[in-house]
DRENDRENVO-968966 format. One record per residue (C-alpha): residue number from 1; residue in three letters; chain; x negated, y, z. Coordinates in Angstrom, 2 decimals. Layout:
N
NUM/Ala/A/X/Y/Z .
...
***
This chain:
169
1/Unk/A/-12.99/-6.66/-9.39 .
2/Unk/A/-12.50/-7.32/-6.08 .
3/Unk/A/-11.63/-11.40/-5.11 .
4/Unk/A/-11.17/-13.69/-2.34 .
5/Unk/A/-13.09/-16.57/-1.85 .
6/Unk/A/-13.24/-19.02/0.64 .
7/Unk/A/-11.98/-16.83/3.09 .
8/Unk/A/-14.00/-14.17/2.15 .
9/Unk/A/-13.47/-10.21/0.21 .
10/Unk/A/-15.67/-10.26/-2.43 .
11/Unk/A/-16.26/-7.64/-4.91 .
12/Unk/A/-18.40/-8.16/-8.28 .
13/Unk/A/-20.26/-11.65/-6.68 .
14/Unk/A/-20.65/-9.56/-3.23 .
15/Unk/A/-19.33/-10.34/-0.27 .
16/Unk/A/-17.80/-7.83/1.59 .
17/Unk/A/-16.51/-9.69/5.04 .
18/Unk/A/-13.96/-11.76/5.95 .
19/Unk/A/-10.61/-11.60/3.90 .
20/Unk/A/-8.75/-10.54/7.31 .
21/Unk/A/-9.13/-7.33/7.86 .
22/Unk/A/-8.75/-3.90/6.36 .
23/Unk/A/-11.84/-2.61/4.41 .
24/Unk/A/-11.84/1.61/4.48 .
25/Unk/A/-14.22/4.03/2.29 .
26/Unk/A/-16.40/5.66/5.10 .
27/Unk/A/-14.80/8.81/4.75 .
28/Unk/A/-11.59/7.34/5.24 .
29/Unk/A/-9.86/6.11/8.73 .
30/Unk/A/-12.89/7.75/10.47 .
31/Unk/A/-11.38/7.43/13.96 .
32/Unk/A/-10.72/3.33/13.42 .
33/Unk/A/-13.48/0.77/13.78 .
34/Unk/A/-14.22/-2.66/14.42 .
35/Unk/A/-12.33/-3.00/17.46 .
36/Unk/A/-9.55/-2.10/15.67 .
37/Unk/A/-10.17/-4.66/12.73 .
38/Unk/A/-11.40/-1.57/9.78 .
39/Unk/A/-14.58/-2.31/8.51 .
40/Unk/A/-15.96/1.01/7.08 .
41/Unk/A/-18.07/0.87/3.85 .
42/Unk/A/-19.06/2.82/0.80 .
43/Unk/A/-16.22/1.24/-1.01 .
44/Unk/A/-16.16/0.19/-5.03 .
45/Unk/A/-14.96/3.19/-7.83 .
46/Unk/A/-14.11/5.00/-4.27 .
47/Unk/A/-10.99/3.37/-3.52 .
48/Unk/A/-10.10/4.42/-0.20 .
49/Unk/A/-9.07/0.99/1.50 .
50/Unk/A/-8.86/-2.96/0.74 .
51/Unk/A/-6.88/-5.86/2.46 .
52/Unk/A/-5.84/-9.05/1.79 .
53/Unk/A/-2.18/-10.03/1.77 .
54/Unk/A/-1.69/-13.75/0.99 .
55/Unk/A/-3.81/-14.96/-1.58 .
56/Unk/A/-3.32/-11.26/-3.41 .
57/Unk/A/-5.97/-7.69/-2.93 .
58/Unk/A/-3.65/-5.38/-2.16 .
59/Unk/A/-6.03/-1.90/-2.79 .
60/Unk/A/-4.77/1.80/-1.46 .
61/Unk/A/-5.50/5.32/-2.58 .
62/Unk/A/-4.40/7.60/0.19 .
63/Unk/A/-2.59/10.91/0.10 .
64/Unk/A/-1.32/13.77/2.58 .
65/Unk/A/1.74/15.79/1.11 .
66/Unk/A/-0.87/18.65/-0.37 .
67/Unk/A/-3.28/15.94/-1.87 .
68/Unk/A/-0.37/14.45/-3.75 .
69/Unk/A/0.60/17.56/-5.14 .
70/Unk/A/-3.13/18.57/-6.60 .
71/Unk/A/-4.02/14.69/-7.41 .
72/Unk/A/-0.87/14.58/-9.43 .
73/Unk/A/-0.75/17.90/-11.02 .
74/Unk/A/-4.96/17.97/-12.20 .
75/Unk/A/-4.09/14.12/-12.95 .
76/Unk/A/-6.43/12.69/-10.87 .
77/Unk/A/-4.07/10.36/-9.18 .
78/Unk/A/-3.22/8.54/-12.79 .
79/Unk/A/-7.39/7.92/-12.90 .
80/Unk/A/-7.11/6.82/-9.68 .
81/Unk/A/-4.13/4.62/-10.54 .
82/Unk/A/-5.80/3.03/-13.43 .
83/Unk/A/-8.79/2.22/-11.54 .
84/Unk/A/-6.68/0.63/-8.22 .
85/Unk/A/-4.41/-1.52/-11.46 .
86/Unk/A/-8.01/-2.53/-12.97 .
87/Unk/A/-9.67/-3.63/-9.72 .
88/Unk/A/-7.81/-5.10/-7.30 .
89/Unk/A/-4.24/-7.65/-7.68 .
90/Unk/A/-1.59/-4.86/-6.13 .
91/Unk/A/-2.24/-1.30/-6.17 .
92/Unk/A/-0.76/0.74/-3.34 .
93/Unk/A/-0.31/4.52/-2.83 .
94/Unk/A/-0.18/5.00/0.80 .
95/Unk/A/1.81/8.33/1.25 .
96/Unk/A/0.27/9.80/4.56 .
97/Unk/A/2.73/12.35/6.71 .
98/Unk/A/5.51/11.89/4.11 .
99/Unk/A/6.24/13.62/1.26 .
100/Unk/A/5.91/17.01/-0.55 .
101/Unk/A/8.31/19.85/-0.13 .
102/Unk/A/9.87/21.50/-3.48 .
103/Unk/A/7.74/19.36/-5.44 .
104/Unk/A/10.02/16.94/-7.74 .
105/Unk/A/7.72/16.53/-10.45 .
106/Unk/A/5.88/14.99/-7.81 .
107/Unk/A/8.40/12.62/-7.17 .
108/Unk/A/9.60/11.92/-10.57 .
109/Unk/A/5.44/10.85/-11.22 .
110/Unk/A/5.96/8.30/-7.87 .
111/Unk/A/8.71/7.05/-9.68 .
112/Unk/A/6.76/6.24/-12.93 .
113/Unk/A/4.18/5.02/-10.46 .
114/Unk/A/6.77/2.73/-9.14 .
115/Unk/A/7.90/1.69/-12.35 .
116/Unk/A/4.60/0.19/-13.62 .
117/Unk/A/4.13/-1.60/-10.46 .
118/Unk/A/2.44/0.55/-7.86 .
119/Unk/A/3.65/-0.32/-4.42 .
120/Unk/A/4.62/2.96/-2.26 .
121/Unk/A/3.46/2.74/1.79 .
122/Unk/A/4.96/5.75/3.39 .
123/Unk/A/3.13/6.31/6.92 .
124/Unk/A/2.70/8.72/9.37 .
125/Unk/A/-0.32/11.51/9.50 .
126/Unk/A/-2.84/9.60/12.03 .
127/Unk/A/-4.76/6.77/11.21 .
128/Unk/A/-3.73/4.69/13.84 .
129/Unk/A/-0.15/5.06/11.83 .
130/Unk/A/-1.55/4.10/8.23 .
131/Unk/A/-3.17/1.06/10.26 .
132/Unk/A/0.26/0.60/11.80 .
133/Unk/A/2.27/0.37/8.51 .
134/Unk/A/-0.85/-1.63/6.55 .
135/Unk/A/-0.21/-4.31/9.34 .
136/Unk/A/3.62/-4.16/8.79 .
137/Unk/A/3.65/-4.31/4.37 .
138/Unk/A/1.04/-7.60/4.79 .
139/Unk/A/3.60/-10.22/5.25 .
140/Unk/A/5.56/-8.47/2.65 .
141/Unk/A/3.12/-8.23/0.35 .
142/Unk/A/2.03/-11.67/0.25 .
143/Unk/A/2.58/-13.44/-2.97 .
144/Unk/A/3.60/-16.81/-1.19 .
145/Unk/A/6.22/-14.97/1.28 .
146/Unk/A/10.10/-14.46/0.47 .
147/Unk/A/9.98/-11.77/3.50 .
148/Unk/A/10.62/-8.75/1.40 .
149/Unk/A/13.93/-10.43/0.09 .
150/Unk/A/14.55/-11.46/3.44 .
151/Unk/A/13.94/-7.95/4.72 .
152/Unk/A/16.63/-6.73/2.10 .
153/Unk/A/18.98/-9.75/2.16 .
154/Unk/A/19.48/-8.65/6.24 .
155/Unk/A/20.62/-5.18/5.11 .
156/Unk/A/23.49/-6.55/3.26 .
157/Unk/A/26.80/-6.95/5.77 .
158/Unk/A/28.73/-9.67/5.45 .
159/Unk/A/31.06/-9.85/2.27 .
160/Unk/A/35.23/-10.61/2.75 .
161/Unk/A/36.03/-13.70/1.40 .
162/Unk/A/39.22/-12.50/0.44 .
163/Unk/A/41.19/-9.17/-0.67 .
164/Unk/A/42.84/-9.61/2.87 .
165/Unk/A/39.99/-9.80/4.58 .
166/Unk/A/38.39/-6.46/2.75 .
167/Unk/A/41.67/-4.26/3.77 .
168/Unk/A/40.43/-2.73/7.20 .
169/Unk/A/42.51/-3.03/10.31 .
***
């Protein structure tokens, strides 16, 4: 399972590099590096990228529209699943170019996903967008932030105070 300790990933008593930053499989991100803060590596039971949000491993299987259609129906994805809930603290699909056309048991499955805890990233087709989105979830994500209620909370327009005040004009 993959941990943090003193400031460092650590999977299984190994360290892996410093908790900030985004850990990739190396067959995943492959035109990110260093510079950009993605550390590639043969990653653990294949899961295709790691980071840290808060004190929480937040661990991502990755999927274009077509990929979520064959993971899902061959039921590969639900391994894949299982594995992300057993090794890491949140388990993320990140949903790469959107989603699948005509495909609603697709989407009825990301709702089950959903349901049992699995966080949903929706991102755009490059890898500099996944990156882009990663960076944005973090603060969310963390266990000892109230941003996501805050993000939702700011959403909500003011309420009337009064039935007066609710009649428009």
């Amino acid at each position: 399972m993959f941990t943090i300790s003193d400031g460092w990933l650590v999977y299984d008593g190994k360290c892996l590099g410093p908790a900030m930053g985004l850990y990739a499989d190396s067959k995943e991100l492959a035109t990110l590096g260093v510079k950009h803060g993605v550390k590639h590596l043969a990653m653990p039971q294949r899961i295709d990228y790691v980071f840290v949000a808060g004190t929480r491993v937040v661990g991502c299987e990755s999927k274009r529209p077509g990929d979520l259609v064959t993971s899902t129906h061959c039921k590969r994805l639900a391994r894949q699943v299982r594995e992300l809930k057993r090794q890491v603290d949140v388990a993320a699909v990140v949903l790469r170019g959107g989603l699948p056309k005509d495909a609603p048991d697709v989407l009825t499955n990301l709702v089950a996903l959903q349901a049992i805890g699995v966080i949903l990233i929706p991102t755009g087709p490059t890898d500099m967008d996944v990156l882009n989105a990663l960076v944005e979830v973090v603060p969310i994500l963390a266990d000892e932030s109230r941003s996501a209620l805050v993000a939702v909370a700011a959403t909500d327009k003011r309420k009337p105070r009064s039935l007066l005040e609710a009649v428009k004009g």
